[in-house]
N, C-alpha and C positions, 0 to 999 in steps of 0.2 A: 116824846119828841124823837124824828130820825135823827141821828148821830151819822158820822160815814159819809161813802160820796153816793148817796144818790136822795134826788131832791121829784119831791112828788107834788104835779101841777094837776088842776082842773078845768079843762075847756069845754064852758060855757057862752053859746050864742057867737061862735069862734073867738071868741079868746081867752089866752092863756093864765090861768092865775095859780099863782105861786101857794103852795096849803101843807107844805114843810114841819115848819113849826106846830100847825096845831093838828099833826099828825102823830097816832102811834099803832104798834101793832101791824107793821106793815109784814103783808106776808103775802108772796105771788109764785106761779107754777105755769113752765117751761114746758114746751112738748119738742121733741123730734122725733120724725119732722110735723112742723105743724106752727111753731111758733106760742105766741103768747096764750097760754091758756084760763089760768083765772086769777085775781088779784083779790084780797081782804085788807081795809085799814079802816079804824078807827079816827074820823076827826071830830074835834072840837073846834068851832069857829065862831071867830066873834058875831053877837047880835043874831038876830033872827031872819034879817034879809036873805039867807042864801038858801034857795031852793032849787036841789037836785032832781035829776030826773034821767029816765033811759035814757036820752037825746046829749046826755053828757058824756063826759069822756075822762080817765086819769090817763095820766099820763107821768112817767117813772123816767128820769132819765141820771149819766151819770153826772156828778161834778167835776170829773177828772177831765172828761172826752166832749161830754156836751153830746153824747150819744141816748136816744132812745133805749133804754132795757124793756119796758114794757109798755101795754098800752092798748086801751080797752072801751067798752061802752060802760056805765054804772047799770045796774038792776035798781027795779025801784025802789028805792030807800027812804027811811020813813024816819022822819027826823025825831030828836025828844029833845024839848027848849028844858032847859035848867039855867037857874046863875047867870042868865044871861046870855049863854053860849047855844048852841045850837049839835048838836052831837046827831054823827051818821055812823051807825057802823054798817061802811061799803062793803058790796061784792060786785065786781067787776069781769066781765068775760071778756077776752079776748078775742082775736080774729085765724083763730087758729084753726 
């Protein structure tokens, strides 16, 4: 789970859905100049309804400011159901 101020959403079919919680391993990289260059996390999410794809989006922002830190397309990610859950481990590129 993230800990801290920054809270990590998924936008699908434009909207915004909150994926915090069943989030770990967040790890993302900065360019200057250039901006957002690539993002890695790990979710678990409930059920097996959620199907990602290039056409999605993460999106990083803080808790404090309500400010975007990152923010990207998904690479195609290839889900593995377990227990229930649905586990992606993301990489996400930036627009940098």
């Amino acid at each position: 789970m993230i800990r801290g101020d920054l809270a990590i959403a998924v936008e699908r079919d434009g909207i915004l859905t909150p994926v915090t919680r069943y989030a770990s391993g967040l790890e993302f990289r900065k360019t200057a100049p250039g901006g957002h260059a690539d993002l890695q996390v790990t979710l678990a999410l409930p059920g097996v309804g959620w199907n990602l794809g290039p056409t999605d989006r993460v999106v990083v922002t803080s808790t404090a400011t309500a400010d975007t830190v990152w923010e990207g397309y998904i690479e195609w990610p290839t889900p593995v159901d377990a227990n229930g859950l649905r586990y992606y481990n993301l990489t996400a590129l930036g627009g940098q």
